[in-house]
PLY file of the C-alpha trace (Angstrom):
ply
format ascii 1.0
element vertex 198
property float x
property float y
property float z
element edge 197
property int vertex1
property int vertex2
end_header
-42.84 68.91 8.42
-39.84 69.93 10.07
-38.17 66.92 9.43
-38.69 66.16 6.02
-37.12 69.97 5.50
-34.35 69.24 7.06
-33.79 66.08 5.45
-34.51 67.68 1.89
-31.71 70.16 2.73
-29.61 67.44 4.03
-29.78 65.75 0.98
-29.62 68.85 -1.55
-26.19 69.48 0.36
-24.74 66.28 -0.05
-25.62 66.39 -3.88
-24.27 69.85 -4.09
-20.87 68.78 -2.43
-20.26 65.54 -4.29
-20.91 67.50 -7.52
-18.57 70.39 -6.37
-15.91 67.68 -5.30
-16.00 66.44 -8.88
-15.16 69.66 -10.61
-12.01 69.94 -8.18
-11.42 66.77 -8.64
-11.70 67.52 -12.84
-9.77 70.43 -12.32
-7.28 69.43 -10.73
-6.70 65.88 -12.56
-8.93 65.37 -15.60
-7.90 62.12 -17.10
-8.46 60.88 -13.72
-12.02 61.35 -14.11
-12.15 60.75 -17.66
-10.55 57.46 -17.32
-13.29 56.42 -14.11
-15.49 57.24 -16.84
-14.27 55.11 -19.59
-14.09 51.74 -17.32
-17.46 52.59 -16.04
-18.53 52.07 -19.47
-16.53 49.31 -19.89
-17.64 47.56 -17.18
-21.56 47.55 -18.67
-20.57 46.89 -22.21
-17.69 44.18 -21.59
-19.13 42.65 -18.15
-21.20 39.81 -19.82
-18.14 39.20 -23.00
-15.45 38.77 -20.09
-18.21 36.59 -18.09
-18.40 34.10 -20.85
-14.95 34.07 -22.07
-13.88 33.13 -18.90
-16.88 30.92 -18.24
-16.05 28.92 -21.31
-12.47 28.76 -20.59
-12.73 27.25 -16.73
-16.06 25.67 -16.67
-16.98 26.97 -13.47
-19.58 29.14 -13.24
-19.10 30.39 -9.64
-15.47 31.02 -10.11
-15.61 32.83 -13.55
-17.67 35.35 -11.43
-15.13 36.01 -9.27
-12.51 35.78 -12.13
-14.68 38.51 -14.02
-14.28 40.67 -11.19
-11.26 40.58 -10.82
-10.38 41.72 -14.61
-12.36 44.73 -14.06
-10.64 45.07 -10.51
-7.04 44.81 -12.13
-7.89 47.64 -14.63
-8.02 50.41 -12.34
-4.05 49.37 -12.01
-3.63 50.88 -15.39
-6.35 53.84 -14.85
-3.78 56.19 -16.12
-2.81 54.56 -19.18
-6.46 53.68 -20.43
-8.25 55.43 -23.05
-11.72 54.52 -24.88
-9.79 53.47 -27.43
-7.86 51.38 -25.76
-9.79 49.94 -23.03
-11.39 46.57 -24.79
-7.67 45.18 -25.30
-6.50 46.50 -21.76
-9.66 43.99 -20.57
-8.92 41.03 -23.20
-5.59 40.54 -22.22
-5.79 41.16 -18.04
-8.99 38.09 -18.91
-6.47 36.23 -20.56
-3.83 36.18 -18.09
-6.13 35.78 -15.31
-7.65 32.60 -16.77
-3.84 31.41 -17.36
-2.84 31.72 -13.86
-6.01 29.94 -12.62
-5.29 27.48 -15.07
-1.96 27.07 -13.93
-3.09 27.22 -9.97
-5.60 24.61 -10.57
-2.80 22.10 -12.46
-0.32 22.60 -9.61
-2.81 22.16 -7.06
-4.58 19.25 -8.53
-0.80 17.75 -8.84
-0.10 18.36 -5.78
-2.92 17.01 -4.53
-2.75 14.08 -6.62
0.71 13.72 -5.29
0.05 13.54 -1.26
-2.90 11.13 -2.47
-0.40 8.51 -3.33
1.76 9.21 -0.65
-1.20 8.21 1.57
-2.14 5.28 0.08
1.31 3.99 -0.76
2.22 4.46 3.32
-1.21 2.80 4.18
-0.28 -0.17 2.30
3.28 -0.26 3.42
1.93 -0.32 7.36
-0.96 -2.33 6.58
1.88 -4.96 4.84
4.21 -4.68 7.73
1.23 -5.38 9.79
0.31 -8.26 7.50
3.59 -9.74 7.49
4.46 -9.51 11.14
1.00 -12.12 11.98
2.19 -14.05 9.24
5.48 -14.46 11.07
3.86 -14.61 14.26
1.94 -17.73 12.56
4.95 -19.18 11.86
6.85 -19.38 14.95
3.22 -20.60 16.80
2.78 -23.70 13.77
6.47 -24.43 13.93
6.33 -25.14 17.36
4.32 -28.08 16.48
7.09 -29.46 14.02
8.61 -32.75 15.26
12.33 -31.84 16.87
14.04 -32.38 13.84
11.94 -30.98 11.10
11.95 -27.84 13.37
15.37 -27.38 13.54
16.15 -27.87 9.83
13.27 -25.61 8.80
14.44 -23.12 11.84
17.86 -23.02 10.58
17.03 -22.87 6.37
14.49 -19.84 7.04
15.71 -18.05 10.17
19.19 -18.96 9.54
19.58 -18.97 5.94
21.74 -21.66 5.91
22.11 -23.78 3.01
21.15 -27.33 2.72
24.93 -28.64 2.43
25.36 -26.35 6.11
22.84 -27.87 7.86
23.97 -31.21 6.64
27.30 -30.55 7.81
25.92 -29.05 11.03
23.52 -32.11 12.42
25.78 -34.30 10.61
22.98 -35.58 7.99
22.52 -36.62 4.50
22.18 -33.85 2.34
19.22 -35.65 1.32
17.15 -36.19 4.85
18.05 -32.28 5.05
16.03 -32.20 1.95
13.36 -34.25 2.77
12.88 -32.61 6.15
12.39 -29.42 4.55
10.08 -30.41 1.95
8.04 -31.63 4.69
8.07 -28.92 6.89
7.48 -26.39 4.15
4.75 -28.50 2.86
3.13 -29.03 6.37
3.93 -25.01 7.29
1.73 -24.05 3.79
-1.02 -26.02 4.18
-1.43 -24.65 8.31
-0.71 -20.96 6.99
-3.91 -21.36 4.07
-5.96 -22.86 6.94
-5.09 -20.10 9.36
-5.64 -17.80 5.98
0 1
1 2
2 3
3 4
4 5
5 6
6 7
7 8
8 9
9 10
10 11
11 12
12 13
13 14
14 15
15 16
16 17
17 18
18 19
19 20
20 21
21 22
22 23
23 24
24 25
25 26
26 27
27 28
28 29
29 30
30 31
31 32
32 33
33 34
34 35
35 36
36 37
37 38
38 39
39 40
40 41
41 42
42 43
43 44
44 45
45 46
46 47
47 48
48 49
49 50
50 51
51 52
52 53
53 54
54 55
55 56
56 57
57 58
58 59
59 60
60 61
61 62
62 63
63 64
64 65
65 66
66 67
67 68
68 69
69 70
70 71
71 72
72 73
73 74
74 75
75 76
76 77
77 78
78 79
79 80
80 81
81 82
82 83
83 84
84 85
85 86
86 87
87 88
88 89
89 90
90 91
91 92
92 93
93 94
94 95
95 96
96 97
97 98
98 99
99 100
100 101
101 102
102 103
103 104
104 105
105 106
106 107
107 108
108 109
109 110
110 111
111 112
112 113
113 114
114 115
115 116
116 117
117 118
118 119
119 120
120 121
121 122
122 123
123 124
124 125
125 126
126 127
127 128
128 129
129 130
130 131
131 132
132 133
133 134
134 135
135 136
136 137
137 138
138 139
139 140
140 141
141 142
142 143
143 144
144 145
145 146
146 147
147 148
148 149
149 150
150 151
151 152
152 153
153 154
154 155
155 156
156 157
157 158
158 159
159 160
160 161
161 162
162 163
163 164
164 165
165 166
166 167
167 168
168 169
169 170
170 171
171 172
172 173
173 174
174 175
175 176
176 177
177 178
178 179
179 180
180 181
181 182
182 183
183 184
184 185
185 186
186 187
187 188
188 189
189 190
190 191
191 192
192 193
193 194
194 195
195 196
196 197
């Protein structure tokens, strides 16, 4: 019995404080107050509006939430400024600039991310191709070993080399011609081992 008093009294003193706080707080700053007042209201009549302008603007349930929040949270910026008159614009255009900055976040970041995507692929492909190409060379030097003497040399010295036919020629003292038909040969044999080894 005791304890139920004292909680009663408890209670009836914490209600009489709080109320007494208010009045200072209304006399000393009354548009304070007034203006907790007015986006209190706000927040029950405009909660839902905000909630599915924004929903219908971002298509993301979760995040217009969080969005709508955040209007309501942004408000008390301007509690000194806001009047009942005044307060369903104040909201309106804090929703719209909201939404365009998410908008705008989302775009960058979905660039961005877009961006580092192809960066990724494009330098798996270029080690993947340098990996590639090094077997294929690898494959080369190993079929060309098989080449008769000569064929290897004139292939060896067209690919490796980059000589011209006319150099080689000059070089093993040939016909231009057998220089030819050496390295239609060997490029002909080095093909079909590369497709087999393929």
């Amino acid at each position: 019995m005791f304890l139920v008093f004292s909680f009663r009294f408890v209670f009836c003193s914490i209600t009489i404080f709080a109320s007494e706080q208010n009045q200072i707080a209304m006399e000393r700053d009354p548009d304070t107050t007034q203006s907790s007042n007015v986006i209190a209201a706000a927040y029950t009549e405009y909660y839902q509006k905000v909630l599915v302008y924004i929903a219908s603007r971002i298509n993301r349930p979760q995040e217009a939430e969080d969005l709508t929040q955040d209007v309501f949270l942004r408000l008390l910026d301007y509690q000194q400024m806001i009047q009942c008159s005044t307060v369903k614009y104040f909201i309106f255009t804090i929703a719209r600039n909201i939404v365009t900055d998410y908008i705008r976040h989302y775009y960058v970041h979905k660039q961005a991310t877009v961006c580092l995507y192809d960066q990724v692929i494009t330098y798996t492909n270029e080690t993947e191709e340098v990996l590639v190409t090094e077997d294929l060379a690898k494959m080369e030097r190993r079929i060309l070993e098989n080449f008769p003497s000569k064929r290897k040399m004139i292939y060896g010295l067209s690919r490796y080399d980059e000589k011209s036919i006319e150099e080689i020629a000059e070089e093993l003292q040939l016909s231009p011609r057998t220089v030819e038909n050496h390295l239609f040969l060997g490029r002909k044999l080095m093909r079909t081992a590369l497709r087999q080894c393929i």
